[in-house]
C-alpha positions in Angstrom: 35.2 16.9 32.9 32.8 15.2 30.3 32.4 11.1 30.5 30.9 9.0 27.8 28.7 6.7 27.9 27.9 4.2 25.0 25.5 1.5 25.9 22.4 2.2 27.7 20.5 -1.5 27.7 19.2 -2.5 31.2 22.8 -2.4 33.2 24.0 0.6 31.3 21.3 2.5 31.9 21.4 2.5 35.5 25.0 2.6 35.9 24.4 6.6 33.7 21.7 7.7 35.4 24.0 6.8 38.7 26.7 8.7 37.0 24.2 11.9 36.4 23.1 11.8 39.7 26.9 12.5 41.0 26.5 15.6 39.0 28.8 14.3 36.3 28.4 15.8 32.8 27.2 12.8 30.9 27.8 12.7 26.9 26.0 9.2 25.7 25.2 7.1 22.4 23.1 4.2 21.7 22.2 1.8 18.6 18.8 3.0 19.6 18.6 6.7 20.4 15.3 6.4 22.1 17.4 4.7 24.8 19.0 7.5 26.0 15.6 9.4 26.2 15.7 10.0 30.1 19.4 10.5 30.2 19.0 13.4 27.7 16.3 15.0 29.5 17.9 14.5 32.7 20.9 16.9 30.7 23.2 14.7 28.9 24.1 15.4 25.9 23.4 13.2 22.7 26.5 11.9 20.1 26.0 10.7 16.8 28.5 7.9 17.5 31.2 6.3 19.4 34.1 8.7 17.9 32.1 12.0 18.8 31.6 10.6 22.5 35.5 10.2 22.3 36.4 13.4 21.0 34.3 15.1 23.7 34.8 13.1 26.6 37.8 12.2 29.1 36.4 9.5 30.0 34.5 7.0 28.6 32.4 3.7 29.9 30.7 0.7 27.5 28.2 -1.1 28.9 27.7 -4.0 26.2 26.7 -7.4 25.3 30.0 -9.0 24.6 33.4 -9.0 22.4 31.5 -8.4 19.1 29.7 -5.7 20.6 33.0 -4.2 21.6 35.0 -4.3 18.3 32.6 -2.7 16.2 32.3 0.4 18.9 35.6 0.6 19.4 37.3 -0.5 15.4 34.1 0.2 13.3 33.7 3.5 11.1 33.1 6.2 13.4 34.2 4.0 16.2 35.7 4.9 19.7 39.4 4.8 18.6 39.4 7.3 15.6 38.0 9.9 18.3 40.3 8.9 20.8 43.1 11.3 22.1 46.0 11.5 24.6 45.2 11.2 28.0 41.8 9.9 27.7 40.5 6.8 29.7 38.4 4.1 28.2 36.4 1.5 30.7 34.6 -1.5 29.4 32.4 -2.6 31.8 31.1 -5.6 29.8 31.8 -9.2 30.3 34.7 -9.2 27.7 37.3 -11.7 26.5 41.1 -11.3 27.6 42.0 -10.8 24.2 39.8 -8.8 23.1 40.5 -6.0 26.0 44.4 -6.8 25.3 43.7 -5.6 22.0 41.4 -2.3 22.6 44.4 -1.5 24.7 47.4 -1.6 22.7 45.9 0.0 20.1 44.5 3.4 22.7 47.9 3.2 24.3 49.5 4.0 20.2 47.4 7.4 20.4 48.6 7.6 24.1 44.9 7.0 25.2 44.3 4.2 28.1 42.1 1.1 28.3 40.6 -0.9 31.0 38.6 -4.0 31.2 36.1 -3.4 34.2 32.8 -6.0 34.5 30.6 -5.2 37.1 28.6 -8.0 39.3 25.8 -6.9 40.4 23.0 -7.6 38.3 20.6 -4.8 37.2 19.4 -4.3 41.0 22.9 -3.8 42.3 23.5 -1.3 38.7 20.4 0.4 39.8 21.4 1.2 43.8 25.0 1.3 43.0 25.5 -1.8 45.3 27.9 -3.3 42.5 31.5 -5.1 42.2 33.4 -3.6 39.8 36.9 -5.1 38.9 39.1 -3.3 36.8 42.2 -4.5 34.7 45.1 -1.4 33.5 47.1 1.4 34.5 47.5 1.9 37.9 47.9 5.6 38.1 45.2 6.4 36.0 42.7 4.0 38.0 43.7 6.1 41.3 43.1 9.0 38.6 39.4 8.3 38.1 38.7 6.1 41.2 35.8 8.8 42.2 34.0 8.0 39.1 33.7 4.7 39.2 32.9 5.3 42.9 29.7 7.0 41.7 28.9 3.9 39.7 29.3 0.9 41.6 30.4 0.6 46.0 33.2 -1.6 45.2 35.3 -0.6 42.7 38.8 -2.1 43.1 41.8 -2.5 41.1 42.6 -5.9 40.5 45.9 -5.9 38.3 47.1 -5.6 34.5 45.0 -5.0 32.0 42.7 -8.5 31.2 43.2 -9.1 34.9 39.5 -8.1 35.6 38.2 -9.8 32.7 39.8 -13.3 34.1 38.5 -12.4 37.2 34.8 -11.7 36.0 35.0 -15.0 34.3 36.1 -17.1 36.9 33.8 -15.6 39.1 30.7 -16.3 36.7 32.0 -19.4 35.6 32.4 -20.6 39.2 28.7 -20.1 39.9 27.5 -22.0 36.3 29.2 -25.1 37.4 28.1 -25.6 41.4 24.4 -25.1 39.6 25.1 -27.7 37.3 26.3 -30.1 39.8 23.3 -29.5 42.2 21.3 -30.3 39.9 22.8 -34.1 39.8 22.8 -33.9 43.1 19.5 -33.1 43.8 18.1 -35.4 40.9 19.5 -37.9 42.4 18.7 -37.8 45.9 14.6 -36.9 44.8 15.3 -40.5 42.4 15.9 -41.8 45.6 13.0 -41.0 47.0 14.0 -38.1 49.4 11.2 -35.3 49.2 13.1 -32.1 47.8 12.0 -29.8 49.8 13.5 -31.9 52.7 16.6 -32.6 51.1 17.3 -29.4 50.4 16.3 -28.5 54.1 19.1 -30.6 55.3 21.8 -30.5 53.1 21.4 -26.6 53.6 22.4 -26.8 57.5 26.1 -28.3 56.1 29.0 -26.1 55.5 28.4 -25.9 52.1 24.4 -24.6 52.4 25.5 -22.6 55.8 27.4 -19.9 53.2 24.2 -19.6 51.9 25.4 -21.6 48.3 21.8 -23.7 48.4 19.5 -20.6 48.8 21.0 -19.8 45.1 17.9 -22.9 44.3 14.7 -21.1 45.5 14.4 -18.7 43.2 14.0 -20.8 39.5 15.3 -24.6 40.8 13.0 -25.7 43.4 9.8 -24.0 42.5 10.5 -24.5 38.3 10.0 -21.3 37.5 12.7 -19.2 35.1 10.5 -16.3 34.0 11.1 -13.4 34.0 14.7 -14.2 34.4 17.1 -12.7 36.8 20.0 -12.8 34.0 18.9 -14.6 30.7 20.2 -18.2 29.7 21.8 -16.2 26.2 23.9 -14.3 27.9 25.1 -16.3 30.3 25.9 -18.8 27.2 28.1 -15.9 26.1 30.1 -15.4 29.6 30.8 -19.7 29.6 32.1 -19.9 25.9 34.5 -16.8 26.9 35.7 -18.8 30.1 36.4 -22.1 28.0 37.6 -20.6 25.6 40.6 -18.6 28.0 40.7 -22.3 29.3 41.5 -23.4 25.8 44.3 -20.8 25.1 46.3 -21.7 28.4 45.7 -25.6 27.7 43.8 -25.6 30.8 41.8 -28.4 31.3 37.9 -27.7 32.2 36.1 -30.6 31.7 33.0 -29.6 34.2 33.1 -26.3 32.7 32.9 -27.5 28.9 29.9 -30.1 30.0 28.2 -26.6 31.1 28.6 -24.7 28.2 27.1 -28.7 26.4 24.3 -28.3 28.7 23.7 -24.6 28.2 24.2 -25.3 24.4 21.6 -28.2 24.5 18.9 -25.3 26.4 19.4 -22.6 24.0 18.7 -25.4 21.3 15.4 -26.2 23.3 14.2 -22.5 22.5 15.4 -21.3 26.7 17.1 -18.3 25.2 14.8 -15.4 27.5 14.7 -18.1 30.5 17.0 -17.7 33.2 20.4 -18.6 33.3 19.3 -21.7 35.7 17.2 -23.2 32.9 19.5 -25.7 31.6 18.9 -27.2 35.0 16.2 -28.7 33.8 17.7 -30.6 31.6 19.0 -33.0 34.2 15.2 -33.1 36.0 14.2 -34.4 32.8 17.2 -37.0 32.0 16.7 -38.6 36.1 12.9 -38.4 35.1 11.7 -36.7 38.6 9.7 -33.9 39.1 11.2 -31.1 41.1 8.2 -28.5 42.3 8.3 -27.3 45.9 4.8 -24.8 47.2 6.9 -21.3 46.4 4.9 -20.6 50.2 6.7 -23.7 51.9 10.1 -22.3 50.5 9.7 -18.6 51.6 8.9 -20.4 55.2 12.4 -21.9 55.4 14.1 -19.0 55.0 11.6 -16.8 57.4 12.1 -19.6 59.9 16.1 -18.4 60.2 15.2 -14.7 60.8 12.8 -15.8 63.7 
């Protein structure tokens, strides 16, 4: 069995090389062929484009930016679906749009070819150890079908329902984790304009039920030292994963008012030039509106946490 793989940026990459290592026989394309150097040398096979890696291949994975990203390798000239045929499974393991994955899928399923929306959480560590979440969205039989190879990408594949299930989960998911940060940042503003020492605060609001679950620990990394470079998933894309969350909100007259004022604030950051900060940046924002300064000793964080494993 051949599997495609179209896609090899930072997660992509890993996730191949993962899938090589399983001993699968890997057929792969990228905008930039110099991307799929190691892959080639480690024996996979190069494709001109996304239709000869379907024509090849039984199975085929995207790893992409978003929903434009996804429509021109799947509908543009030489895309995925002129080379698809019967039988063959197609996984997007980007951080799609319901619609969009509806759409990929009704058109495979009219050359009897299947689709599934499958994000991965993770991050590019968990893509690179195979410690990764991977949700998938489709046919039932054909998951259980090729359950071992997305086994050899991420530990915890799992079927989650019809196809654009996944994608709603992945959103929720990610959207979830935008909004606490954007609340603890009022919070935290407020109780530092109130003359609490942050360090402290965040001390004891982290022994509560809330920080207990290990939510408040989400702050040492960018938040309470201010630092967001390199980031650990850039501000740009995570801009793209809130505007497809409001925007299912949107089509099921949901109301997400929280959720909107974080796509505002992440708006308001890219428009700040944050784009290649972290996706915590916009954070800032709020330090700067309660006019505090929020800038713990890195050393006096890391002690906290070493303090619980003693």
């Amino acid at each position: 069995m051949k599997i495609g793989f179209i896609g090899l940026g930072t997660m992509g990459a890993f996730m191949a090389a993962s899938l090589q290592r399983s001993q699968f026989k890997l057929v792969v394309h990228d905008v930039r062929r110099d991307a799929a150097r190691q892959h080639i040398e480690a024996g996979a096979e190069w494709a001109d484009s996304p239709k000869a890696v379907a024509e090849q291949c039984d199975v085929v994975f995207t790893s992409l930016p978003g929903p434009p990203e996804v429509e021109q390798v799947v509908f543009g000239a030489d895309g995925l679906l002129a080379g698809a045929h019967a039988g063959m499974a197609y996984f997007d393991l980007s951080t799609n749009s319901q619609a969009m994955v509806r759409r990929v899928n009704a058109a495979l399923a009219e050359r009897k070819a299947f689709g599934f929306d499958a994000p991965v959480s993770g991050g590019p560590k968990g893509a690179e150890s195979g410690k990764l979440a991977i949700w998938v969205g489709g046919d039932k039989v054909q998951y259980d079908k090729h359950k071992k190879v997305l086994d050899a990408i991420g530990d915890q594949a799992a079927y989650i329902g019809p196809i654009g299930s996944a994608t709603v989960a992945k959103l929720v998911h990610n959207m979830a984790g935008y909004a606490i940060q954007t609340a603890l940042a009022e919070v935290f503003t407020m109780g530092a304009k109130a003359g609490m020492d942050p360090l402290a605060l965040w001390k004891a609001v982290r022994q509560g039920a809330q920080g207990r679950r290990r939510t408040f620990d989400g702050l040492t990394r960018q938040f309470l030292i201010d630092k967001y470079s390199p980031p650990d998933f850039a501000l740009k894309l995570a801009h793209k994963d809130v505007s497809l969350a409001v925007g299912l909100g949107r089509e099921l007259g949901v109301p997400m008012r929280l959720c909107n004022l974080v796509l505002e604030e992440m708006s308001e950051a890219r428009n700040r030039g944050w784009d290649t900060l972290d996706s915590r940046s916009p954070m800032k924002l709020q330090i700067e509106r309660a006019g505090v300064a929020i800038k713990c000793d890195p050393a006096a964080v890391e002690a906290v946490l070493a303090a619980d494993k003693g």
